[in-house]
N, C-alpha and C positions, 0 to 999 in steps of 0.2 A: 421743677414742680409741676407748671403747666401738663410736660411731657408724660411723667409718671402717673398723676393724680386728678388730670382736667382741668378744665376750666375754673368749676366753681371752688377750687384751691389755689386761686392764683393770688390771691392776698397772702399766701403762708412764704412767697419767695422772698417779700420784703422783710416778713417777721426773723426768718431764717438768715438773711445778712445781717442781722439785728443780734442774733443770738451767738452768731460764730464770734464776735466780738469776746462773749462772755468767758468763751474758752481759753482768752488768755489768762483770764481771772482765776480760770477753773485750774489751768497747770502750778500755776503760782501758789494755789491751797494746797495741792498734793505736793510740790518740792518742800512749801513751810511745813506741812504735817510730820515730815521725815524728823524735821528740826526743832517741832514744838517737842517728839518723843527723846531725841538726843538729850534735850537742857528741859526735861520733866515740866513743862508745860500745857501741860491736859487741859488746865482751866483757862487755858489760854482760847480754846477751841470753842467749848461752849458760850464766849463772854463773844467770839469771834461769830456766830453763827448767828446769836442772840441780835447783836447789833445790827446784819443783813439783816435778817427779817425786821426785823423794825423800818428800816430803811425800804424795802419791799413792800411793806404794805403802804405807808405814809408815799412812794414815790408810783404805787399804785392806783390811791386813791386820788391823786394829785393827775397822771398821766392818759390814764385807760376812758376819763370823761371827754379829755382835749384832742387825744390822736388815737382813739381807740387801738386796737390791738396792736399796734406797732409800740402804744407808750405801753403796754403790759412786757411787750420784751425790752424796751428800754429802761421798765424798773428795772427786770430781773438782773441785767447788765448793769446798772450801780449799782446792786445790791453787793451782787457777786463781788465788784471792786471793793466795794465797804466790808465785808468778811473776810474777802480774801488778800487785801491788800492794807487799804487804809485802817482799818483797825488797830494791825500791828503800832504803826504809832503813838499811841496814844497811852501804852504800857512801856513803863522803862525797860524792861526785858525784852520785850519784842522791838521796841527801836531798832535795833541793828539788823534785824531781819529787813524791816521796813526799808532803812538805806541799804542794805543790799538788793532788795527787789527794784528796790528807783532807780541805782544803778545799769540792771538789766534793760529796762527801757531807754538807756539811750543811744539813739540812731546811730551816731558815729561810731560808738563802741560796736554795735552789731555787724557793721558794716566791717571795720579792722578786722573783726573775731570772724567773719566769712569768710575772708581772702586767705587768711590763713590756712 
């Protein structure tokens, strides 16, 4: 960032390790999005979106007083996991999406599923 953008951008490097996080969150909505359309689950999305933001603002207003713009990218990154991840839970339809995404997170499995 420094290199590209100066100096007085040098706070956006930390904010940007902050946000690359998010993008596990963010693959994880677009593989469930395939699967909300399979098993006709549309209102699954809006009740999913609805929840991050709430969560977004509330870990907003909570964050961005204490660690200024680092907790602004660390709401967005709970957010993202609460839309795009933990939500599922909480609907008995989406349950099994839900243990199938927890699945994907664990280390060992990734690790087997590499070597291969």
């Amino acid at each position: 960032v420094n290199l590209l953008y100066g100096m007085q951008y040098s706070e956006a490097g930390s904010v940007l390790m902050i946000h690359i996080w998010g993008g596990m969150f963010v693959a994880l909505g677009v593989a469930a999005g395939g699967w909300i359309m399979v098993e006709n689950l549309q209102r699954l999305t809006a009740k999913n979106a609805a929840s991050g933001m709430v969560a977004n603002v509330i870990a907003n207003y909570i964050l961005i007083p204490k660690i200024g713009i680092n907790g602004a990218a660390i709401a967005t990154v709970i957010s993202l996991g609460i839309a795009s991840y933990l939500s599922f839970f909480f609907y008995k339809k989406g349950r099994k999406n839900f243990y199938l995404m927890s699945r994907a997170f664990n280390p060992v499995r990734m690790a087997v599923n590499f070597r291969r």
